[in-house]
Structures are given as C-alpha cells and as structure tokens.
VOPAGU-2260 file (C-alpha; in pm, 1 decimal, decimal comma):
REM VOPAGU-2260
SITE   aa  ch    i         X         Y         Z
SITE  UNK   A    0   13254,6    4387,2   11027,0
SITE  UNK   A    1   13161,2    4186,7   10736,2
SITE  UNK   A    2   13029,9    4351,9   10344,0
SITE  UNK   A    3   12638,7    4253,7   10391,7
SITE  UNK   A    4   12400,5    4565,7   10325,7
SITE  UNK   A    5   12360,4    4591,4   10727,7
SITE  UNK   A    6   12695,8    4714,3   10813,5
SITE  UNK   A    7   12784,8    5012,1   10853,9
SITE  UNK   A    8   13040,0    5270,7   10912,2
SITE  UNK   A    9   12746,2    5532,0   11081,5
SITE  UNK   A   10   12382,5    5497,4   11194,1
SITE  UNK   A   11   12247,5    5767,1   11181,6
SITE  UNK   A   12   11941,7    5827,9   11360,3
SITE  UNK   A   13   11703,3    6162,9   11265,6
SITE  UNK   A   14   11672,5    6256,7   10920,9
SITE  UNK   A   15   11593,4    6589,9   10981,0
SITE  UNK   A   16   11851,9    6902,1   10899,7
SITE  UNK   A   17   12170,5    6816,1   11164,7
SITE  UNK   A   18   12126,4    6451,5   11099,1
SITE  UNK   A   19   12096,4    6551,5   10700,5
SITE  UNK   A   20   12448,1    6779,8   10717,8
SITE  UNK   A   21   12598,5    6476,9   10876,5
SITE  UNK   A   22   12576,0    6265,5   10616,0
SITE  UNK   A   23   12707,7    6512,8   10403,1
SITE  UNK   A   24   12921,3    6642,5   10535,2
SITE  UNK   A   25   13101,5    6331,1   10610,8
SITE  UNK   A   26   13118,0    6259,0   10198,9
SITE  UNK   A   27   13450,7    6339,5   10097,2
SITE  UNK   A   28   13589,5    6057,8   10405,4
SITE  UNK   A   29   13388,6    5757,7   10220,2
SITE  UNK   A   30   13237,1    5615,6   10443,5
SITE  UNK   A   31   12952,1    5397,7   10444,4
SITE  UNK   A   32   12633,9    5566,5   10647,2
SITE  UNK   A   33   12259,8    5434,6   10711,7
SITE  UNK   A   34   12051,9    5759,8   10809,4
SITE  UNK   A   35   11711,4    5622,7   10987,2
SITE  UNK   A   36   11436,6    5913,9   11012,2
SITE  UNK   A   37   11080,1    5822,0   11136,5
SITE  UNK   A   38   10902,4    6087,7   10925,7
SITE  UNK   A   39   10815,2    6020,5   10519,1
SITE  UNK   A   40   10966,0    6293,6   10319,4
SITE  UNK   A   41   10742,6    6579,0   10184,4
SITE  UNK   A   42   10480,7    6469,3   10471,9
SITE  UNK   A   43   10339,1    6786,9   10616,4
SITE  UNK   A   44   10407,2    6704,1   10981,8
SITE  UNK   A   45   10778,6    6721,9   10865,3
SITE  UNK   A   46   10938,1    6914,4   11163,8
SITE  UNK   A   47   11278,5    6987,1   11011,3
SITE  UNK   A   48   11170,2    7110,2   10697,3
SITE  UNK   A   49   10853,7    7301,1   10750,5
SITE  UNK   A   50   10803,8    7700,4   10657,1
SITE  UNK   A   51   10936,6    7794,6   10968,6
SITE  UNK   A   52   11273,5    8008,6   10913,5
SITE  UNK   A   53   11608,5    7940,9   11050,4
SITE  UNK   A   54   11904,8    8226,2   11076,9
SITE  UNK   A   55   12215,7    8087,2   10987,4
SITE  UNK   A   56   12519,7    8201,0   11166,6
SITE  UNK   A   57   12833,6    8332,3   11002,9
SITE  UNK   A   58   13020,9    7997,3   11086,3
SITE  UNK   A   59   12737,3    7726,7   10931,1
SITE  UNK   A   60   12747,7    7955,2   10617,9
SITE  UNK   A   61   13098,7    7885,0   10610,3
SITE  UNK   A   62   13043,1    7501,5   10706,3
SITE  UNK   A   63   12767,9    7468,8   10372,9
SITE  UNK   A   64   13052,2    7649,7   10161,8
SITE  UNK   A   65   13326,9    7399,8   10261,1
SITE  UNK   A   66   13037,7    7121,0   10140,5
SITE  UNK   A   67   13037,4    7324,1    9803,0
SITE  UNK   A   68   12613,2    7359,9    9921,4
SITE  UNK   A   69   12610,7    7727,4    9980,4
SITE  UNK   A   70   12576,5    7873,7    9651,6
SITE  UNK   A   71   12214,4    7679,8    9597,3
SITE  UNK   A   72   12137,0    7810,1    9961,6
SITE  UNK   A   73   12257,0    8156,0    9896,9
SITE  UNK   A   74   11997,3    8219,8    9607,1
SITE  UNK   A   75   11702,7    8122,6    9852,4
SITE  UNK   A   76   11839,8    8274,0   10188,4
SITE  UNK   A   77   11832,1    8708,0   10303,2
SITE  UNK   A   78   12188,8    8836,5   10453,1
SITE  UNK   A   79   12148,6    8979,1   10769,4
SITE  UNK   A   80   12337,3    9329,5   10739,4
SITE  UNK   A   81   12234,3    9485,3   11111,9
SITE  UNK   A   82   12014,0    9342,4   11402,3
SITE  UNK   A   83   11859,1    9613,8   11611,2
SITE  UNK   A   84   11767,7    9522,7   11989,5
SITE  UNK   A   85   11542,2    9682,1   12164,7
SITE  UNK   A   86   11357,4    9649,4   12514,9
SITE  UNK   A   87   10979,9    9816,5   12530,3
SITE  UNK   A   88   10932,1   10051,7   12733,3
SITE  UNK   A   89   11316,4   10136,4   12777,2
SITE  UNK   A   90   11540,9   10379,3   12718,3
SITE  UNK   A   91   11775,7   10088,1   12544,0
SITE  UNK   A   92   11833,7    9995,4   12279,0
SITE  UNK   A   93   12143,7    9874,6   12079,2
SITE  UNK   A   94   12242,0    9813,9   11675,0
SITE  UNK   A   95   12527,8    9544,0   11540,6
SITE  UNK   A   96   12638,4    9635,2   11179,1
SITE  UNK   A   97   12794,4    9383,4   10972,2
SITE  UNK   A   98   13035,7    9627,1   10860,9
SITE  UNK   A   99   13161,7    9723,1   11151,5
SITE  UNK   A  100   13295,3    9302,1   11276,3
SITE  UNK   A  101   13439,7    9350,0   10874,8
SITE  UNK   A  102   13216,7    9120,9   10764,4
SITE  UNK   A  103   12950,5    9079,6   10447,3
SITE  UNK   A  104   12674,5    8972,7   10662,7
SITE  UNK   A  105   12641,5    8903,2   11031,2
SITE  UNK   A  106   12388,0    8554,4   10909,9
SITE  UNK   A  107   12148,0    8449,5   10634,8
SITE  UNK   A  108   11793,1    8394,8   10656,7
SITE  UNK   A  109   11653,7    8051,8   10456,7
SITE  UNK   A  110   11312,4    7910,8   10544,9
SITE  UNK   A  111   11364,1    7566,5   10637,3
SITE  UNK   A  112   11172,3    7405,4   10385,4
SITE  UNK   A  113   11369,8    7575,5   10081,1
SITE  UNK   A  114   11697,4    7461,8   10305,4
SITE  UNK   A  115   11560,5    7096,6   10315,1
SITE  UNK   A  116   11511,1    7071,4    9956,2
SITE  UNK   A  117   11862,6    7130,8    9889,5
SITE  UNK   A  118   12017,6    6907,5   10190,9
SITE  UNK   A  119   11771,5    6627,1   10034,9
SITE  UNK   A  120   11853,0    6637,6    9698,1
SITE  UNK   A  121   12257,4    6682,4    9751,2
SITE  UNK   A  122   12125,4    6348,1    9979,6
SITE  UNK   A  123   12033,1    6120,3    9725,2
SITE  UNK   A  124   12299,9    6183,9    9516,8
SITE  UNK   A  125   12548,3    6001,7    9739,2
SITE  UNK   A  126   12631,8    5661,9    9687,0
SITE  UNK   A  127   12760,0    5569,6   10018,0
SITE  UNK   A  128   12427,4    5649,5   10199,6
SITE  UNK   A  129   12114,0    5462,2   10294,1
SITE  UNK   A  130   11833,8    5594,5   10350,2
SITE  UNK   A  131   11595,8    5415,0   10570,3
SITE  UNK   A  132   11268,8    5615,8   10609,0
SITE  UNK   A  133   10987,3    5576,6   10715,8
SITE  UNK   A  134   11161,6    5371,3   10992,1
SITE  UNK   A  135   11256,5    5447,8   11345,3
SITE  UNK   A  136   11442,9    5274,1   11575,0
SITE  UNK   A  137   11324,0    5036,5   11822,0
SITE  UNK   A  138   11635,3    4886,5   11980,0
SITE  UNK   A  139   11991,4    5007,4   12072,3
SITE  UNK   A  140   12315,9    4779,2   12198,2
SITE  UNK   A  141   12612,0    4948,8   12215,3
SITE  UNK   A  142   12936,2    4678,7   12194,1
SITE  UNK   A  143   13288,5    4751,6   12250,6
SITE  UNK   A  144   13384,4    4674,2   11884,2
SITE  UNK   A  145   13033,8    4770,7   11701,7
SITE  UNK   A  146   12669,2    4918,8   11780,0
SITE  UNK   A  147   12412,1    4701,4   11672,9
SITE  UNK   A  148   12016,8    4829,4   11610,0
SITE  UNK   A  149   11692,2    4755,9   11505,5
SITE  UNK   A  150   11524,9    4949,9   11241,0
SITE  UNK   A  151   11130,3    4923,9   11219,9
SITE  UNK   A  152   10979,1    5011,2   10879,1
SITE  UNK   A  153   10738,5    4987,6   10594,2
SITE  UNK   A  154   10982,6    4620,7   10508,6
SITE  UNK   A  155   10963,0    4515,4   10836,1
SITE  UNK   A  156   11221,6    4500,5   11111,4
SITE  UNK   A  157   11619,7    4528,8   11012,1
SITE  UNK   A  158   11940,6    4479,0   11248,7
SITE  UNK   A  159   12221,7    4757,4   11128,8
SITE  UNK   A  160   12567,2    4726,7   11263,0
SITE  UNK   A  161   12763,7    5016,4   11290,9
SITE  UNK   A  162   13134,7    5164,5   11408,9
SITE  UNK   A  163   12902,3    5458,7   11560,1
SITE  UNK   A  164   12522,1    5549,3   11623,2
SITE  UNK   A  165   12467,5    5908,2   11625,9
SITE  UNK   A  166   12154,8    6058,8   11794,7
SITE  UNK   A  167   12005,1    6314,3   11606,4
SITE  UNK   A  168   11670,8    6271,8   11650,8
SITE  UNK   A  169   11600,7    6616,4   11834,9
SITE  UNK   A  170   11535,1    6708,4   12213,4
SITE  UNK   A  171   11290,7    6449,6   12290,9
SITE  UNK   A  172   11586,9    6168,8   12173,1
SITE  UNK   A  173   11447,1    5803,7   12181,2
SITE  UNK   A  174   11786,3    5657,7   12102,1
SITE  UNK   A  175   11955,8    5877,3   12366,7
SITE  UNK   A  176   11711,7    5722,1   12616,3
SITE  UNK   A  177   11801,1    5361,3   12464,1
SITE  UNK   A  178   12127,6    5430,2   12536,1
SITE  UNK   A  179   12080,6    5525,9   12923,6
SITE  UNK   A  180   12147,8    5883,1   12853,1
SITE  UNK   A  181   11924,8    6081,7   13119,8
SITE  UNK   A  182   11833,1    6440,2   13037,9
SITE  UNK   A  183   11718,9    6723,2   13212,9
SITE  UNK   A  184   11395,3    6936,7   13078,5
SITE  UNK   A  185   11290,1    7301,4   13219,1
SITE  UNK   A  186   10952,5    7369,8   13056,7
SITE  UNK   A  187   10951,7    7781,0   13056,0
SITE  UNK   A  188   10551,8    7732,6   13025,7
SITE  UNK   A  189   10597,4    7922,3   12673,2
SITE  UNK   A  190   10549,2    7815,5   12304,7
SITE  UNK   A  191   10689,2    8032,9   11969,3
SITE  UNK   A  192   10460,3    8141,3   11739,4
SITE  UNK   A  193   10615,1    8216,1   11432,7
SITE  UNK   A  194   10538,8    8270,1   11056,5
SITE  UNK   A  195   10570,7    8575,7   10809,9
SITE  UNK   A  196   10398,0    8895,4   10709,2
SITE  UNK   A  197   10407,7    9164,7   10461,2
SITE  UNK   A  198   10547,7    9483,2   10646,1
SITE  UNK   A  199   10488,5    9847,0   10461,3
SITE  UNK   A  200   10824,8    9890,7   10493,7
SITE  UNK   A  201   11094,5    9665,8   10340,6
SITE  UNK   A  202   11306,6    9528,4   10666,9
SITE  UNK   A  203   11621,8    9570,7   10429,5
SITE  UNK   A  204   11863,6    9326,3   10574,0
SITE  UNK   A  205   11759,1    9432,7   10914,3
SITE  UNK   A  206   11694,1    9168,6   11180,7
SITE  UNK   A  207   11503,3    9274,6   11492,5
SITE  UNK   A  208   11493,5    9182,3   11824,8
SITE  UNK   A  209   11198,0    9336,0   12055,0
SITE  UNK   A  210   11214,4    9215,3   12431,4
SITE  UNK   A  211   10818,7    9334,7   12484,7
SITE  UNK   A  212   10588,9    9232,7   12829,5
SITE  UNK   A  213   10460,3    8911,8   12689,5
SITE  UNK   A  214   10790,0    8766,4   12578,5
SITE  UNK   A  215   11067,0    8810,6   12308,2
SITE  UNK   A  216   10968,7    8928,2   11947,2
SITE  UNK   A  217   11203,9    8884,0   11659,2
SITE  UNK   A  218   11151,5    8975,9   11301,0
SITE  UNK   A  219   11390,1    8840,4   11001,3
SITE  UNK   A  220   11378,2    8976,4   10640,8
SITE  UNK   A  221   11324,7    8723,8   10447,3
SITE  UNK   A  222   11308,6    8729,5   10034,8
SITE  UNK   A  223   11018,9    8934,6    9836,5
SITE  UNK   A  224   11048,3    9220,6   10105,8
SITE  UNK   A  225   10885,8    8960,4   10361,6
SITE  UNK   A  226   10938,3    8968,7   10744,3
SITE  UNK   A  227   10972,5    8598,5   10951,4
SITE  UNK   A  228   10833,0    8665,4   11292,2
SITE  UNK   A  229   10922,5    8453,9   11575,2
SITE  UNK   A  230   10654,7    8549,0   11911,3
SITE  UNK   A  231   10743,0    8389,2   12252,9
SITE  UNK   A  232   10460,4    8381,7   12447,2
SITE  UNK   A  233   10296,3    8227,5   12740,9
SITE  UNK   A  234   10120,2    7912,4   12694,5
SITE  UNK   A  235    9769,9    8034,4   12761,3
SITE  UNK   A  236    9893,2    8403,3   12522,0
SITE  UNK   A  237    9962,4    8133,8   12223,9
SITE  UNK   A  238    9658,0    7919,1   12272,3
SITE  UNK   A  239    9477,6    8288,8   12229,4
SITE  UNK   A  240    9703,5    8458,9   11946,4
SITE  UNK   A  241    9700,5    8076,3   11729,6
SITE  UNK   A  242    9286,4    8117,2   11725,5
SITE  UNK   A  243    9282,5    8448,3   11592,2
SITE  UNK   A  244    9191,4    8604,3   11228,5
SITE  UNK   A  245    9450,3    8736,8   11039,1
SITE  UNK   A  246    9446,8    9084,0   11034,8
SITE  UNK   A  247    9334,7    9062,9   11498,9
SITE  UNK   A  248    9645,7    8884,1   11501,4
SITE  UNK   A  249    9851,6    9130,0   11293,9
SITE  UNK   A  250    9709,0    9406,4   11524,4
SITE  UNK   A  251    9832,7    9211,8   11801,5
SITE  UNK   A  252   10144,9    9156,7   11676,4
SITE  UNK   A  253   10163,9    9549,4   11559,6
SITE  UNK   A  254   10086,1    9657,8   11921,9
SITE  UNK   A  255   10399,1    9426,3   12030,2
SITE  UNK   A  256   10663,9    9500,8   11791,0
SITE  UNK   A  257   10586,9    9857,1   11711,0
SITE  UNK   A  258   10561,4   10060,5   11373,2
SITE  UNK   A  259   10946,6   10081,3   11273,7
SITE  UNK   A  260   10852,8    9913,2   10993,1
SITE  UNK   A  261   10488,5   10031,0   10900,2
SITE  UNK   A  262   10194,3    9814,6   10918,9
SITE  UNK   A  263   10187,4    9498,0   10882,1
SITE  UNK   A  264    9962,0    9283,8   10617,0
SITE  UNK   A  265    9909,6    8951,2   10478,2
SITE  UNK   A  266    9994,7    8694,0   10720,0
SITE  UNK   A  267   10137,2    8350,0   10598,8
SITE  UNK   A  268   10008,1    8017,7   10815,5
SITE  UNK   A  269   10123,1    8025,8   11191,5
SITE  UNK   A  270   10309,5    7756,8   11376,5
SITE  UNK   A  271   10323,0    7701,9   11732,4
SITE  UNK   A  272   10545,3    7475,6   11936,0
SITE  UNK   A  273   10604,3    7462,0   12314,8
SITE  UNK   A  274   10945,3    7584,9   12453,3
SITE  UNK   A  275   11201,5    7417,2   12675,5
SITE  UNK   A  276   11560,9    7388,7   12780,6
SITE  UNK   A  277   11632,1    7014,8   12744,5
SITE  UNK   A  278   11986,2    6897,5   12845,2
SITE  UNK   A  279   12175,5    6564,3   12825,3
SITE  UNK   A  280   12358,4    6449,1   13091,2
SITE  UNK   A  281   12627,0    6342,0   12897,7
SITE  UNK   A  282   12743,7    6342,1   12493,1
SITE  UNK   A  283   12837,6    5986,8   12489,2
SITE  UNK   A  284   12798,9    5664,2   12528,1
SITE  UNK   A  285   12976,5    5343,6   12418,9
SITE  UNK   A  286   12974,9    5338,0   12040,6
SITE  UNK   A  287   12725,8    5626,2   12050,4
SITE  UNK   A  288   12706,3    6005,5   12060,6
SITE  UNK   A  289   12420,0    6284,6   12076,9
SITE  UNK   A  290   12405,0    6572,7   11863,6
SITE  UNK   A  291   12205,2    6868,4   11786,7
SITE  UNK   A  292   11904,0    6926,4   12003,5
SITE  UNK   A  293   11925,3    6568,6   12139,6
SITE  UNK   A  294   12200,2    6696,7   12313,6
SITE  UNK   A  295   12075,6    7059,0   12384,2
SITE  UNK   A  296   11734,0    7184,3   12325,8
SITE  UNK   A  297   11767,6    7554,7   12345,5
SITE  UNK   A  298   11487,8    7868,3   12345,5
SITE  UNK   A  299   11485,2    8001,8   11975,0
SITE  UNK   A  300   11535,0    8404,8   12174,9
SITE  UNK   A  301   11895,2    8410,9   12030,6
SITE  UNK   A  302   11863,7    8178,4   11705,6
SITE  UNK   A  303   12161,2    7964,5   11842,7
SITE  UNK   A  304   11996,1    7589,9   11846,8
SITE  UNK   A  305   12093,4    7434,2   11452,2
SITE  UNK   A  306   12389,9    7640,9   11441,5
SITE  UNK   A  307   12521,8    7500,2   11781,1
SITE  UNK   A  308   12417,6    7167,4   11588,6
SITE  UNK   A  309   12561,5    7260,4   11316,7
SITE  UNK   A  310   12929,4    7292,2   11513,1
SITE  UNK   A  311   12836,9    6946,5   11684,5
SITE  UNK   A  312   12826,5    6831,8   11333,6
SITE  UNK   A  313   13176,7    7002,4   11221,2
SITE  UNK   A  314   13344,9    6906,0   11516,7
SITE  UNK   A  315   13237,5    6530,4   11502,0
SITE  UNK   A  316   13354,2    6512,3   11139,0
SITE  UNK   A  317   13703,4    6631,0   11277,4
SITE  UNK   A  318   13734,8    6377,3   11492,7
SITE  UNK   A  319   13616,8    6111,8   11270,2
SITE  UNK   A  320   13892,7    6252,1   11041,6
SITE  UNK   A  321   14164,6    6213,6   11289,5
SITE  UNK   A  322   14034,5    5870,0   11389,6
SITE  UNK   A  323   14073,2    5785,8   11031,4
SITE  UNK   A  324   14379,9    5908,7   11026,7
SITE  UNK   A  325   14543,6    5803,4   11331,4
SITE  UNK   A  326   14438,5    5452,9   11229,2
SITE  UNK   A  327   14183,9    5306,7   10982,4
SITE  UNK   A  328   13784,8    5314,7   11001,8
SITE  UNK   A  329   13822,1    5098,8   11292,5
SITE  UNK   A  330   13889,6    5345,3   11482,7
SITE  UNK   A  331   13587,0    5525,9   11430,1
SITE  UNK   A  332   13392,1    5572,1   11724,6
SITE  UNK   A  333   13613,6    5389,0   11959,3
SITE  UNK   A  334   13659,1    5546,6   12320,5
SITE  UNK   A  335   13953,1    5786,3   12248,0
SITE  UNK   A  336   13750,5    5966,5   11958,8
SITE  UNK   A  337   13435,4    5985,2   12159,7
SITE  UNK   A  338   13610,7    6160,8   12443,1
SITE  UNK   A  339   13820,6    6410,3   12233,8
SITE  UNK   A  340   13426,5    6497,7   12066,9
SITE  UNK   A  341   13288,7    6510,7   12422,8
SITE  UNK   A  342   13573,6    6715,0   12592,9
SITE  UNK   A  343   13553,4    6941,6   12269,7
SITE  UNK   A  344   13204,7    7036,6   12260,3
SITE  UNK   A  345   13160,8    7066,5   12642,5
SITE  UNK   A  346   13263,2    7436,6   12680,6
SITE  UNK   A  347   13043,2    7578,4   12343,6
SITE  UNK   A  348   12747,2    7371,4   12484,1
SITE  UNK   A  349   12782,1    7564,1   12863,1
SITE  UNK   A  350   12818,5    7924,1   12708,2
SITE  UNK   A  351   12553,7    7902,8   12409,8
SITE  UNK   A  352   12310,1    7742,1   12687,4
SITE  UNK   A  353   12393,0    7961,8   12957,9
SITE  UNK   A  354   12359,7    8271,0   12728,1
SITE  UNK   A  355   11996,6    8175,0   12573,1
SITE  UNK   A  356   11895,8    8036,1   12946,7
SITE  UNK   A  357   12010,3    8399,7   13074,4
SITE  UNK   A  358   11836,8    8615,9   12768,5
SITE  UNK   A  359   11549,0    8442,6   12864,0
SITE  UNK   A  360   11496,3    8486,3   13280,4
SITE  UNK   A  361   11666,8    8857,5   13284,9
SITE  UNK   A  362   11438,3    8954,1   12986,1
SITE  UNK   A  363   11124,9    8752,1   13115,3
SITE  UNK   A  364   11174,8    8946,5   13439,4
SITE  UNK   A  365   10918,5    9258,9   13502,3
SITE  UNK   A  366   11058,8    9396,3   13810,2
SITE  UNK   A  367   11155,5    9752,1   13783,9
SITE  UNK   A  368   11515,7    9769,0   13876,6
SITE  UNK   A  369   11581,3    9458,0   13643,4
SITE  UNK   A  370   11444,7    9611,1   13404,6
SITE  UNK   A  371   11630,0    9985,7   13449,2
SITE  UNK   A  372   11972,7    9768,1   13484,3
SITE  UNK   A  373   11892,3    9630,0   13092,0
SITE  UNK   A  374   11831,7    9935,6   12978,5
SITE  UNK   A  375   12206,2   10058,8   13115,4
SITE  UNK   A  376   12355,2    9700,8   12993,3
SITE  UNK   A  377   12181,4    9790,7   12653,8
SITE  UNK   A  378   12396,2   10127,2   12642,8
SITE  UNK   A  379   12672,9    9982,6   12775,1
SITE  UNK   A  380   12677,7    9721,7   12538,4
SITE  UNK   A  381   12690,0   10047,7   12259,8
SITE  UNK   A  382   12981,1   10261,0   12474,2
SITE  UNK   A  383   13172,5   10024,3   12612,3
SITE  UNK   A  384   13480,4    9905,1   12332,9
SITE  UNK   A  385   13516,7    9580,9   12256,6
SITE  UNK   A  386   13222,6    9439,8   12367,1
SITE  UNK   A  387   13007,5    9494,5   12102,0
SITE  UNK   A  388   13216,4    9311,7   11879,9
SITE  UNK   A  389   13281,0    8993,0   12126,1
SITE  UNK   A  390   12911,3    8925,2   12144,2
SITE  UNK   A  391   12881,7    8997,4   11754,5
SITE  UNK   A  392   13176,8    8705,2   11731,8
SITE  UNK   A  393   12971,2    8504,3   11963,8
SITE  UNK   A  394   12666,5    8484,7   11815,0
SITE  UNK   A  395   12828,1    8437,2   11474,2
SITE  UNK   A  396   12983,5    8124,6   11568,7
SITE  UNK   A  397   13309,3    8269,8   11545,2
SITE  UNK   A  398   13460,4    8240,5   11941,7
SITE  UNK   A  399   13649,6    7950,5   12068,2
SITE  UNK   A  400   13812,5    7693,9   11893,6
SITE  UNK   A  401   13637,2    7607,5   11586,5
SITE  UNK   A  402   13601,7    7291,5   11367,9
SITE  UNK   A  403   13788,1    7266,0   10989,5
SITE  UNK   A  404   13381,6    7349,3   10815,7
SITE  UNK   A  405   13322,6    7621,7   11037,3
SITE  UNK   A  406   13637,2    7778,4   10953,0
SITE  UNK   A  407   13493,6    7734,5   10574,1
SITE  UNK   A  408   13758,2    7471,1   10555,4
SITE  UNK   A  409   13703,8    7130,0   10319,4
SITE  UNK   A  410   13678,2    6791,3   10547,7
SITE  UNK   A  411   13977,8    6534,8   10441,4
SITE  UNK   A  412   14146,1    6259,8   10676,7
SITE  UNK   A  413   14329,1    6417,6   10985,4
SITE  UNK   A  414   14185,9    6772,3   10873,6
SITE  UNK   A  415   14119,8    6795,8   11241,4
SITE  UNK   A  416   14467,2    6831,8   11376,6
C-alpha cells in the first residue's frame, strides 16, 4: 500500500466505546488507524456515551490499566464489593463477596458518559489515528491483499484502504451486512429501562440483582451515594413505566425491588431501549472481522455485553501482535490471523451467550416448579464448594484463556504468544 492519507493499517468502523478501546489499545504497535463513527461527538443521541451506566468486569479494569487509562476511570467509577441475588417471592437468595475470590472488587461502576470523556480525549491525543466523524460507511470490498471502503461525510465521499476493517458498529452492523455476514436476532419482546435514584440508604458497594414477576431488576451504586437501576420489562410494561411522573414511577420501582435500601427519591432522566439476542453467523470475513455487539448483542440481565467486547478487543490486539511479529504489518489481517481471532473467541462467545440467554428464559419463567427449582439452585449455589467462586471467576472475566490486557498485561509485538 502506498503513503497517501487513505491508507491504512485499520478501518475502523463505530466510534463508540469497543471501537474507541481499539484504537487505543492498539497504540503502543504504531500503527496507522482511520476510526469512521456515524454519530457527531457530544450529540445527545450519542448511544455509547450517554448517562446510562456500564459495570466493568474485573478483567476490562485490568485491560484500561495495561493502557495506563484506569487511574482517570477509577476517580469517576464505584467498586463493586458484594452483589446480592435475589428471586421475589422465594426462599433464595445468594451473596458474592469480593473478599472471599481474594479480590479488591468483584467490578467498577462508571456511567458511560464520564467513561467516554476519557476514551475521547486519550483519542485525540494519538497521532497515528484519524478520525472520520460524522461519516459512515457506504461501501465495503474486501481484497485478498487490502480492504477498500467508502466513507460518506460532511467533505463528501472518501475511498480508505486498509490491511483490516473491523466492525464495530454495534448489533444492528451495516458493515457486517456489507460484508455478507448474516445474523440471527431473537427479539425477547422486552426493552431496559434504566437510570438512577437517590435511595435512603447508601447501597455501599453493594450491587443488586432482583429477579421480580415483570422481569430482572438490578441496582448499581454509583458515586454521591446514588443507585443505577437497570428494569427489564415487557414492551407494553416500558411504554407504561417511561410515561410516568417521577415519584409513580419510583413507587413502581419500590414495589419491584423492595425496601433493602429505604425509599427511593429523586429520579435522574430514564432511558429505554428494546432488548434482543443478535448473533453473527460468523467473526470473519476476508480482510474483515466483527467485534463487540456486532458480533453478539446480548440482554444487559448479567452486565456481560462491553466486557465480552472488551475481550474481543484484547484478543484481536494479540493477534495483531503476533501477526506483526511473525512477519511485518503485512501480515495484518491476512487469513491465518483472522482464523487464530475467530477460533479464539468462539468458545467465550458460546458460554457468555448461553449464560445471559439462560438467566433470561429460566428467570422469565412463572411456572411453579421452575420457580421452586431456582430457589434450591440459589442455595445451592451458597452450600455447594466451589461453585460460588467459578461463577464469581466467570462473570469477572477471569475463566478461560485470556488475552495479554485482560491479564493487566501491556500490548507489545508477539505479546500474544
């Protein structure tokens, strides 16, 4: 490929947090990146970086520590010492302590627009990356030597060339369907309701999970003794709850979740979005891979989606590291590297999927026996050794084999082997 301002060692397309940590995280290999995102910056209808919250998992704090990020994401962000699960109406319930899996904090709690702020401005700072916004891309073909697409923006149209196009531009991916990439989409008939509240009691580094008769309930403490809620309802519940005043909807809430915590007041702005369980087909295609949600679009129930994005991202940068370092940047995004990413990734996609899928249809279920046998799994889960601690490992991003970030480690050339 030649030095004009169109080539490119990575497209990028999606702007928003896993297409972001990317580009960042790919900085120490030098490489030359164009990130394309639709969306202007600051705009309100921003989905990445809105005032929703996300929970981080044990392994993507590690990741943003290995990018030397962490400590400006620590300051905004609430550790998560316990999560307390709970099923209304039945006899269990179960606790996870951080200090029992020997560990500070079992996640962190940042609200996505405070964790946006930081991955933009660590962004611009980069010399090796473009940023193309607003722009979007309008045209995909994949070579066997070099991806070539068109960007559409305020300037006009623009042809990049690239080693490799990643797809990050979430679950509804117009460059994985460019690319031929078929996915498959199970609409649960649900949307999440989320914002925060004031609770009369401070949740103290509690998280809470509350699997109640219209749908899963989760509360995060979040900084100045606030609570993040995240409701999943039924389409038709949502379209009811989102017209609301504050303090009927806080009543509402109240009646779902409980008084653990006290009552709740002062209500920050809701959000709703619809729920579904959107899979790709396949990771890759010539020149180009999917990551993040246009890969898998999971049900927020267990928090899993941007930190199973998060270990697309890490494991990606390993094998662009051992590309690099098995050859030159030619061998970036040839066929051998895409099919170590895609055989990698292929077993952490099937369990985190199959475990949110699961939490969602045996917790959604309202027959009686179902519900009796989660109420014994709940106890079980407390009694039984070891397996308290597996799921804890699980959840924290710790299980299986894990990328050089996630193990907190700094990216270099072959850093993957």
């Amino acid at each position: 490929m030649g030095d004009s301002r169109s080539d490119y060692d990575l497209v990028i397309a999606g702007g928003g947090m896993v297409g972001c940590c990317l580009a960042l995280a790919l900085a120490p290999l030098g490489l030359r990146i164009a990130v394309v995102e639709a969306v202007q910056r600051g705009a309100l209808r921003q989905p990445s970086f809105d005032d929703r919250s996300t929970a981080l998992s044990r392994s993507s704090q590690r990741m943003f520590a290995a990018m030397q990020l962490w400590p400006e994401i620590a300051a905004a962000s609430v550790p998560i010492a316990s999560i307390h699960v709970s099923d209304r109406g039945s006899f269990g319930f179960s606790h996870i302590e951080a200090a029992h899996q020997g560990v500070e904090a079992l996640g962190y709690v940042v609200i996505n627009r405070v964790l946006g702020e930081v991955l933009q401005k660590a962004l611009s700072a980069l010399d090796g990356v473009d940023l193309f916004c607003p722009a979007r891309i309008s045209e995909v073909d994949p070579g066997h030597s070099e991806a070539q697409v068109v960007a559409d923006g305020a300037g006009g149209r623009q042809k990049l060339r690239c080693r490799l196009l990643v797809a990050a531009d979430g679950a509804n991916s117009a460059v994985r369907e460019m690319l031929g990439i078929t996915a498959s989409q199970l609409d649960y008939g649900q949307c999440a309701v989320t914002g925060n509240l004031l609770p009369e009691k401070p949740p103290a580094n509690r998280a809470w999970e509350r699997f109640t008769h219209s749908g899963p309930l989760a509360l995060l403490p979040l900084q100045g003794e606030r609570a993040a809620f995240v409701w999943t309802l039924s389409s038709a519940d949502a379209d009811d709850v989102m017209q609301l005043s504050d303090s009927d909807f806080l009543l509402r809430l109240q009646q779902a979740f409980g008084w653990r915590l006290g009552t709740f007041d002062k209500a920050g702005e809701r959000i709703s979005y619809p729920l579904a369980l959107t899979r790709a087909a396949r990771l890759t295609a010539r020149r180009s891979v999917l990551i993040g949600n246009a890969a898998n679009g999971l049900h927020p129930v267990a928090a899993q989606g941007f930190n199973l994005g998060l270990r697309d991202v890490a494991a990606l940068c390993d094998c662009i590291a051992d590309a690099m370092a098995a050859g030159d940047r030619k061998s970036i995004g040839n066929d051998d590297m895409l099919r170590s990413y895609a055989e990698w990734r292929r077993a952490d996609h099937r369990k985190v999927t199959l475990f949110t899928d699961g939490l969602v249809r045996l917790f959604g279920s309202r027959s009686a026996p179902v519900r009796a046998m989660r109420g014994l799994g709940m106890l079980g889960f407390d009694l039984v050794p070891g397996v308290r601690s597996l799921f804890a490992r699980h959840t924290m991003g710790l299980a299986g084999r894990l990328p050089a970030l996630s193990r907190g480690l700094p990216l270099t050339s072959g850093t993957g082997r």
